[in-house]
C-alpha positions as CSV (number, residue, x, y, z in Angstrom):
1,X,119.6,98.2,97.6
2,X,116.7,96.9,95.3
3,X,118.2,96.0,92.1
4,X,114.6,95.2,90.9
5,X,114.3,98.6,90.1
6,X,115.7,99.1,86.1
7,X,118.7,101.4,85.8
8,X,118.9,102.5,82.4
9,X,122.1,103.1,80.5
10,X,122.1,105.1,77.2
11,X,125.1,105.3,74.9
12,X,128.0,107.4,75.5
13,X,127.4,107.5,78.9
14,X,130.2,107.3,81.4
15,X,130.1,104.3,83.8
16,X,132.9,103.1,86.8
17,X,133.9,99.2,86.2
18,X,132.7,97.4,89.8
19,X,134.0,94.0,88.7
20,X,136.6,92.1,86.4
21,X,139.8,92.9,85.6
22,X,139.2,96.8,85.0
23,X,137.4,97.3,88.2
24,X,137.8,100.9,89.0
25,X,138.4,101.9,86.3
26,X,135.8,104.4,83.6
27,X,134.7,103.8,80.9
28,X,131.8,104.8,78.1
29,X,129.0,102.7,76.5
30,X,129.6,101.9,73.0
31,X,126.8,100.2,72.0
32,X,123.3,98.5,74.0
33,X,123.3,94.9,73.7
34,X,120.0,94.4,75.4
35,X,118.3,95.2,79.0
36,X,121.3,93.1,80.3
37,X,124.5,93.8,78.2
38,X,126.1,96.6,77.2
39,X,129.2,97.3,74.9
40,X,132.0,99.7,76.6
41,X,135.3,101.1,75.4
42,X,138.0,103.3,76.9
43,X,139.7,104.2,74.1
44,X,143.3,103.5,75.5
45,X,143.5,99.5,76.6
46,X,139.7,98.9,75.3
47,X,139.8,100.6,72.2
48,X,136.3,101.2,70.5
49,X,136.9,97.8,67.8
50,X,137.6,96.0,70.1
51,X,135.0,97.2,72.8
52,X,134.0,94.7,75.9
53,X,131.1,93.2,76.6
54,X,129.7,93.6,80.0
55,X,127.1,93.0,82.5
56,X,124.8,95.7,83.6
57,X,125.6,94.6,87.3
58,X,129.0,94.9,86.9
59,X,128.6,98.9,86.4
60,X,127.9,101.9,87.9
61,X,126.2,104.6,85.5
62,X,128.0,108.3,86.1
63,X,125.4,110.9,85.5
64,X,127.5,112.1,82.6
65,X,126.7,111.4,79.1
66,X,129.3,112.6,76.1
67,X,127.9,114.0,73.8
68,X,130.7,114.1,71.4
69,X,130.6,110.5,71.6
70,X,126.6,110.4,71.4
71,X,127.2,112.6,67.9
72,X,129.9,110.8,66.7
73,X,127.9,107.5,67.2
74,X,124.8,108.5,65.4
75,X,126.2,110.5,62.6
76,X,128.8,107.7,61.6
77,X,128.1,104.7,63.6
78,X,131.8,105.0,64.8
79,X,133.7,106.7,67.2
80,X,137.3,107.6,67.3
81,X,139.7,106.4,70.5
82,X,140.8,109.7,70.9
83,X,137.1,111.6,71.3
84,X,136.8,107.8,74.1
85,X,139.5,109.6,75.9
86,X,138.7,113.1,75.9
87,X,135.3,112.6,77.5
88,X,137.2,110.2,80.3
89,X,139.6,112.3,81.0
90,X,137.1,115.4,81.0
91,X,134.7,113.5,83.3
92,X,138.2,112.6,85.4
93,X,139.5,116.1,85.8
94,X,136.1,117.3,86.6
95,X,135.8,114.6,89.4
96,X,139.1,115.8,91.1
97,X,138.5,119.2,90.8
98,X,134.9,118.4,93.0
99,X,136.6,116.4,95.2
100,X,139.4,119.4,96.0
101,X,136.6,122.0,96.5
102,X,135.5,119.6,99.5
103,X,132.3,118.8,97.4
């Protein structure tokens, strides 16, 4: 894999947690740092004030992007921990159901 090659992230996307204490886990980009931070929040344990600071590498961008979150983040600059959860588990649910159609 060429990791020279720029993977973009753009808020309110979904990404899966490769590495740190969360590994595994999803969650959604709050805010872009620069080409090598982002800010993400899961709106359960990483709630959106007090959102964690990570690594591009560390992260794997879903091809899902909320856009109740994307709304939310433009029109107020804030974005509640309930709409953080809805788009997880949304993007959760829709996972399973793939994986139980054999997808």
């Amino acid at each position: 894999m060429d990791l020279n090659n720029e993977i973009t992230f753009q808020t309110g996307q979904i990404v899966k947690i490769l590495k740190g204490r969360d590994a595994g886990q999803y969650a959604v980009i709050v805010s872009i740092e620069d080409s090598r931070f982002v800010w993400i929040a899961d709106g359960d344990k990483r709630k959106f004030d007090g959102a964690k600071k990570k690594n591009v590498l560390h992260l794997e961008p879903q091809s899902i992007i909320s856009s109740e979150v994307v709304n939310s983040l433009q029109e107020s600059g804030r974005v509640t921990n309930g709409k953080l959860r809805f788009a997880l588990s949304r993007f959760v649910s829709d996972k399973s159901k793939a994986n139980q159609k054999g997808d």
